[in-house]
VEXGUKOL-469157 format. One record per atom (N, C-alpha, C, O): x, y, z; atom name. Coordinates in Angstrom, 1 decimal, decimal comma, always signed. Layout:
residues N
X	Y	Z	CA $
...
//
This chain:
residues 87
+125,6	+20,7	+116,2	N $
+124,9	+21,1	+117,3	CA $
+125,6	+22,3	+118,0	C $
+125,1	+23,3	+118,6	O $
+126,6	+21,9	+117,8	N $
+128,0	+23,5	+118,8	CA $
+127,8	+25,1	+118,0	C $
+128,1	+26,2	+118,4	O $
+127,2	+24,8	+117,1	N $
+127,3	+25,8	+115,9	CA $
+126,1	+26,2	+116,4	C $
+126,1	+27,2	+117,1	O $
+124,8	+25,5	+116,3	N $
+123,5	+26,1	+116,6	CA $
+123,3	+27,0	+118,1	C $
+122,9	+28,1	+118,1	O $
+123,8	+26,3	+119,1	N $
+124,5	+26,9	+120,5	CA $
+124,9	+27,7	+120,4	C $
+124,5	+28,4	+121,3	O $
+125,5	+28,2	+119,8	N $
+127,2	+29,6	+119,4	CA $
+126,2	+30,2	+119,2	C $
+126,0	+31,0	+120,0	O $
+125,0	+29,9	+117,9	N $
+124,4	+30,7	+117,0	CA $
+123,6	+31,7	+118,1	C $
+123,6	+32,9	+118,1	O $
+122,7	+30,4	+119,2	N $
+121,6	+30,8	+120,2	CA $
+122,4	+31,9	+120,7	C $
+122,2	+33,0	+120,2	O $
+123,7	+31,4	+121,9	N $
+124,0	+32,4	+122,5	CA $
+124,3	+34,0	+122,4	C $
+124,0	+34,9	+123,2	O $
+124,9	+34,0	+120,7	N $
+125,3	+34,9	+120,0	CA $
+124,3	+35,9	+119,5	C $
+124,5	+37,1	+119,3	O $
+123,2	+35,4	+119,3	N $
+122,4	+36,4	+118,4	CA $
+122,0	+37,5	+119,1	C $
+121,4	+38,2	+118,3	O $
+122,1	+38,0	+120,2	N $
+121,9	+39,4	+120,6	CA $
+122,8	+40,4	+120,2	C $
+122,6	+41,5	+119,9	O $
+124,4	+39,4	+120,5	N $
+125,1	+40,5	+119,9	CA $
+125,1	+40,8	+118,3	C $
+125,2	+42,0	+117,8	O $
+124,8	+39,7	+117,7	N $
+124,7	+39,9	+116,1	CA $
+123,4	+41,1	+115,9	C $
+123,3	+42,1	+115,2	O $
+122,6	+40,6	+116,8	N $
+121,5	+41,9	+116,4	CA $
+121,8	+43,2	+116,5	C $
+121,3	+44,2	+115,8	O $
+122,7	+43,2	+117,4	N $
+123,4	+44,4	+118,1	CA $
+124,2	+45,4	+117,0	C $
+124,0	+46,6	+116,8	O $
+125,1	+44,5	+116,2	N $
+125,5	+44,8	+115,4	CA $
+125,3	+45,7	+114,7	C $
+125,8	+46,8	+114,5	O $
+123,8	+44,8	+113,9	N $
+123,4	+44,9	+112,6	CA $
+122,5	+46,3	+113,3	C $
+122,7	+47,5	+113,0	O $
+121,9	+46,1	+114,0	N $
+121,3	+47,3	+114,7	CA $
+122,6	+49,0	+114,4	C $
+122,5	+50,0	+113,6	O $
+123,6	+48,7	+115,3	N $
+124,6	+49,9	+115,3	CA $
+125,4	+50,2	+113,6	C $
+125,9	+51,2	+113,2	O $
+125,3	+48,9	+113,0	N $
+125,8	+49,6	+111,6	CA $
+124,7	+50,2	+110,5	C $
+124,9	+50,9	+109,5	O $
+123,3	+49,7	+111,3	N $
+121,8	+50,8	+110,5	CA $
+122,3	+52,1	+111,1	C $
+122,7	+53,0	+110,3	O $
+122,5	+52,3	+112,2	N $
+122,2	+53,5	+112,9	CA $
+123,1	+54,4	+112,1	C $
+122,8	+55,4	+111,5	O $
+125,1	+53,5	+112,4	N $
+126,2	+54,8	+111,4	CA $
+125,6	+54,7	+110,4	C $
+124,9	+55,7	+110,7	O $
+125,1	+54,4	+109,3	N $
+124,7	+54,2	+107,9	CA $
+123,9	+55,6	+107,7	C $
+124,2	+56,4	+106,9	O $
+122,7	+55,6	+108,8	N $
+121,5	+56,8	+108,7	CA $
+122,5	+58,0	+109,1	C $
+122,5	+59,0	+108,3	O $
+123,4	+57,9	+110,2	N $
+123,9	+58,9	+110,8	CA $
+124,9	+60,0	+109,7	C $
+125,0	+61,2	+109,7	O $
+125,5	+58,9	+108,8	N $
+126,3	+59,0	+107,7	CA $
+125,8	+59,5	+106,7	C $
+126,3	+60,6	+106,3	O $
+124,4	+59,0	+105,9	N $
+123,7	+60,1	+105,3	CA $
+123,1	+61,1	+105,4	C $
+122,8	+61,8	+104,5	O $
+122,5	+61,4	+107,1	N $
+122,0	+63,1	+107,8	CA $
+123,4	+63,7	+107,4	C $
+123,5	+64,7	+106,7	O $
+124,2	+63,2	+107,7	N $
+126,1	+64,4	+108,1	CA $
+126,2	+64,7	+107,0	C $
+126,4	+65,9	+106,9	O $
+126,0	+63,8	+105,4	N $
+126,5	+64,2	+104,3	CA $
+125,3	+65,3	+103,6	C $
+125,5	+66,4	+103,0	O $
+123,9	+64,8	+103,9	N $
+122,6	+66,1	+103,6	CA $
+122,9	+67,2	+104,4	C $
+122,7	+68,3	+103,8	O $
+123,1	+67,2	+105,2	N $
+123,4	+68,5	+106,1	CA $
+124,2	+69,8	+105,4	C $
+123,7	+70,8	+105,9	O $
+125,3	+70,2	+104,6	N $
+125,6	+70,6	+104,2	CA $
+124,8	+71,0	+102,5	C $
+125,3	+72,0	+101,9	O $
+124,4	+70,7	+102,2	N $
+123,1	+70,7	+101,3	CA $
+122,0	+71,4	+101,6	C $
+121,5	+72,4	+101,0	O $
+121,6	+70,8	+102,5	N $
+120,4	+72,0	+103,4	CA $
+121,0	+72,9	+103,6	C $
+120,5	+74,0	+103,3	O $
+122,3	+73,2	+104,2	N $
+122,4	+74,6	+104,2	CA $
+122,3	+75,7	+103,5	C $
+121,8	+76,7	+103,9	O $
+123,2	+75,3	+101,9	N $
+123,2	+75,7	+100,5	CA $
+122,1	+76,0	+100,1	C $
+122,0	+77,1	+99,6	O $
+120,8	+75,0	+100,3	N $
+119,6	+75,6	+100,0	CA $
+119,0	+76,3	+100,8	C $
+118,0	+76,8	+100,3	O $
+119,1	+76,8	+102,1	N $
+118,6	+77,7	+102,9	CA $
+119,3	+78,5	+102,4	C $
+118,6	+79,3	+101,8	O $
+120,7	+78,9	+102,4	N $
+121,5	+80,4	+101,9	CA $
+120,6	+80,4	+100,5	C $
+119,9	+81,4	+100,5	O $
+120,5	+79,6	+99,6	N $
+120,0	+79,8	+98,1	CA $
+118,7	+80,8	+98,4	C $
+118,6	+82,0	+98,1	O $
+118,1	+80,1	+98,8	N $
+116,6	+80,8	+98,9	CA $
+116,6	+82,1	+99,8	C $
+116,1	+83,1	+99,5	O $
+117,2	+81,7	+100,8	N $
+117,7	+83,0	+101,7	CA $
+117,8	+84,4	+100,6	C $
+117,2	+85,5	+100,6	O $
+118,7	+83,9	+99,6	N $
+119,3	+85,1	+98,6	CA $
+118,7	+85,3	+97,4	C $
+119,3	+86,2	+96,7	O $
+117,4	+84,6	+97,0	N $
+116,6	+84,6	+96,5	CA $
+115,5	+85,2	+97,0	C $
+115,0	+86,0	+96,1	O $
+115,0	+85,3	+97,7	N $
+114,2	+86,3	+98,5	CA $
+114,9	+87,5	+98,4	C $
+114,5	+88,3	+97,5	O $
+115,9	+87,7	+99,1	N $
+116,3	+89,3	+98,7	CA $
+116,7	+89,7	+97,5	C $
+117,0	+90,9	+97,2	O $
+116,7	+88,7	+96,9	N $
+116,8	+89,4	+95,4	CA $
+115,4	+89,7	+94,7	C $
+115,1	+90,6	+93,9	O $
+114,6	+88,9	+95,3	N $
+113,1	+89,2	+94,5	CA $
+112,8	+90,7	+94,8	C $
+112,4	+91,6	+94,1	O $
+113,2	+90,3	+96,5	N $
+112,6	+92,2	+97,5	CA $
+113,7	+93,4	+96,0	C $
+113,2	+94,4	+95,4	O $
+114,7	+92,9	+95,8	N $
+115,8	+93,9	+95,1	CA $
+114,9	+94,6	+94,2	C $
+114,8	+95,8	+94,2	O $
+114,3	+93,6	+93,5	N $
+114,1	+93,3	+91,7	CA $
+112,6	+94,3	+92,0	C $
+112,6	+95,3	+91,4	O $
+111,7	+93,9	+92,8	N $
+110,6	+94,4	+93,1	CA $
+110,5	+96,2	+93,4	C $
+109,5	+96,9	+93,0	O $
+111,9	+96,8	+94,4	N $
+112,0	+97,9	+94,7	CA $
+112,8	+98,2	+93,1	C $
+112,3	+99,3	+92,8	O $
+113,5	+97,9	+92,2	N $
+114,0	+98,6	+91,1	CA $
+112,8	+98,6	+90,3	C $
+112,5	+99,6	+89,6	O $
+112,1	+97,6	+90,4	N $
+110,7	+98,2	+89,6	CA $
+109,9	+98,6	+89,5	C $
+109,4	+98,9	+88,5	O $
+109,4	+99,0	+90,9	N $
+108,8	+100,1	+90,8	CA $
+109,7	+101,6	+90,8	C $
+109,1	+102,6	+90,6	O $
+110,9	+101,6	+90,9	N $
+111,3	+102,9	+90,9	CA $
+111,9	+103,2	+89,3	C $
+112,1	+104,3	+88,8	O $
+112,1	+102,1	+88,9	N $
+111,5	+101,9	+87,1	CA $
+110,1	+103,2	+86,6	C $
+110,0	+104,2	+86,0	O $
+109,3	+102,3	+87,2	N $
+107,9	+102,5	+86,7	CA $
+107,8	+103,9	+87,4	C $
+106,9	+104,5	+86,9	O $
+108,3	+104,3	+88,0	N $
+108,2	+105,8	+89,0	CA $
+108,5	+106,9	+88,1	C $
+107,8	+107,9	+87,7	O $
+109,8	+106,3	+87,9	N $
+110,9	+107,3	+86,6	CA $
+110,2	+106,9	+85,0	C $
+110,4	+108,0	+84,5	O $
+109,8	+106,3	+84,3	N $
+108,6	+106,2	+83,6	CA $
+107,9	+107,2	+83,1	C $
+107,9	+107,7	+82,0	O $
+107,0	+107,4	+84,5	N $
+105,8	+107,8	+84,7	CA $
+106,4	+109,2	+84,6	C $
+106,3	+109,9	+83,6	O $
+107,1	+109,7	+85,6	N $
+107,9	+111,2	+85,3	CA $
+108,1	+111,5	+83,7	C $
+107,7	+112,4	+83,0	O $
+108,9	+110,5	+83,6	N $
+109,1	+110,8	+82,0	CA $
+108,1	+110,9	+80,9	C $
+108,4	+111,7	+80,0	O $
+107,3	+110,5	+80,9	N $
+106,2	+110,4	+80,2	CA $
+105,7	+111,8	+80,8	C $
+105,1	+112,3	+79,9	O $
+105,6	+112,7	+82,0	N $
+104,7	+113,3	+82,2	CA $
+105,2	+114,6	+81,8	C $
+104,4	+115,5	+81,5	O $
+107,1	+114,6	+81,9	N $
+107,6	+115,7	+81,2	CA $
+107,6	+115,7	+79,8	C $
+108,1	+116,7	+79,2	O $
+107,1	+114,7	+79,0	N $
+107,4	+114,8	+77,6	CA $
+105,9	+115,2	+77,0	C $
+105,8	+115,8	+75,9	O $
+104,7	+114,9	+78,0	N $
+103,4	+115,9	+78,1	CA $
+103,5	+117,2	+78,0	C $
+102,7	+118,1	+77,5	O $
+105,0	+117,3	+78,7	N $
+104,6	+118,9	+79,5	CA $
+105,3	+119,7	+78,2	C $
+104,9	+120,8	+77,7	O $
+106,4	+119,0	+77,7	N $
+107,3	+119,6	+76,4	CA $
+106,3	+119,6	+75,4	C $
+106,3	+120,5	+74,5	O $
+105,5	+118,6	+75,7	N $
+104,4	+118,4	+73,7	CA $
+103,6	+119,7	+74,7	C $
+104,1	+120,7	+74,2	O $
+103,2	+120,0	+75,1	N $
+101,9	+120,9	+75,5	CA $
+102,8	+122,0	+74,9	C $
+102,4	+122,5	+73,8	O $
+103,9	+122,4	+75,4	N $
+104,6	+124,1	+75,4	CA $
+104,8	+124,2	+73,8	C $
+104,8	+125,3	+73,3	O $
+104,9	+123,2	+73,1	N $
+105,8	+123,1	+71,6	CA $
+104,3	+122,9	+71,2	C $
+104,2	+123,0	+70,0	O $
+103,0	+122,7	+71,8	N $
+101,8	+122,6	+70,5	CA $
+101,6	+121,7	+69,8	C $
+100,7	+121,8	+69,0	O $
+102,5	+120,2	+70,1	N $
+102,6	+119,3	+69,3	CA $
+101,3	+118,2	+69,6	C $
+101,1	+117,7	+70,7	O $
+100,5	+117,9	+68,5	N $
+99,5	+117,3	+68,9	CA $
+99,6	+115,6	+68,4	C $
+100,0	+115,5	+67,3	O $
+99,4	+114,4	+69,1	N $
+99,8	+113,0	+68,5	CA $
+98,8	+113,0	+67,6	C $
+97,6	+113,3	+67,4	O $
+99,8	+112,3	+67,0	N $
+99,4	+111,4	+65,9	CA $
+98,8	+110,1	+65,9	C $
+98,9	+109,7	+64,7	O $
+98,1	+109,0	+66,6	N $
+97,9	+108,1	+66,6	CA $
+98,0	+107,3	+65,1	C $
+97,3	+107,7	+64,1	O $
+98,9	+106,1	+65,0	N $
+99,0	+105,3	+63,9	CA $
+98,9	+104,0	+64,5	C $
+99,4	+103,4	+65,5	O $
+98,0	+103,7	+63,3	N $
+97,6	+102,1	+63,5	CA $
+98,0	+100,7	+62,6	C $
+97,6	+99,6	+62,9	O $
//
């Protein structure tokens, strides 16, 4: 019967407990994700400016291309050279 008494009086603090070691537990795995999310915000962060990178060398790819193709027009016109299409 002393035990069940103990048990009555006690159980707020036991709740209490079990309550504050959920809370470190949660608190403990935000602290350890937190540094992860960061990694993936820099990731992506640097993925984006790389796409912007990738996107500006391609078109100045396709820019210098287009030049080139339009001087090798201009060389076949002066030389007379007429294509050949092969299929």
């Amino acid at each position: 019967m002393s035990e069940l008494r103990l048990l009555l009086d006690l159980w707020p603090l036991i709740v209490a407990l079990v309550g504050v070691t959920v809370w470190l537990v949660r608190l403990e795995s935000k602290s350890t994700n937190e540094p992860l999310k960061i990694r993936v915000r820099n990731l992506e962060e640097k993925v984006i400016k790389l796409n912007a990178q990738h996107e500006a060398l391609d078109s100045e790819v396709m820019k210098r291309l287009t030049e080139l193709g339009e001087a090798i027009a201009r060389i076949e016109g002066a030389l007379g050279v007429k294509r050949v299409n092969k299929k």
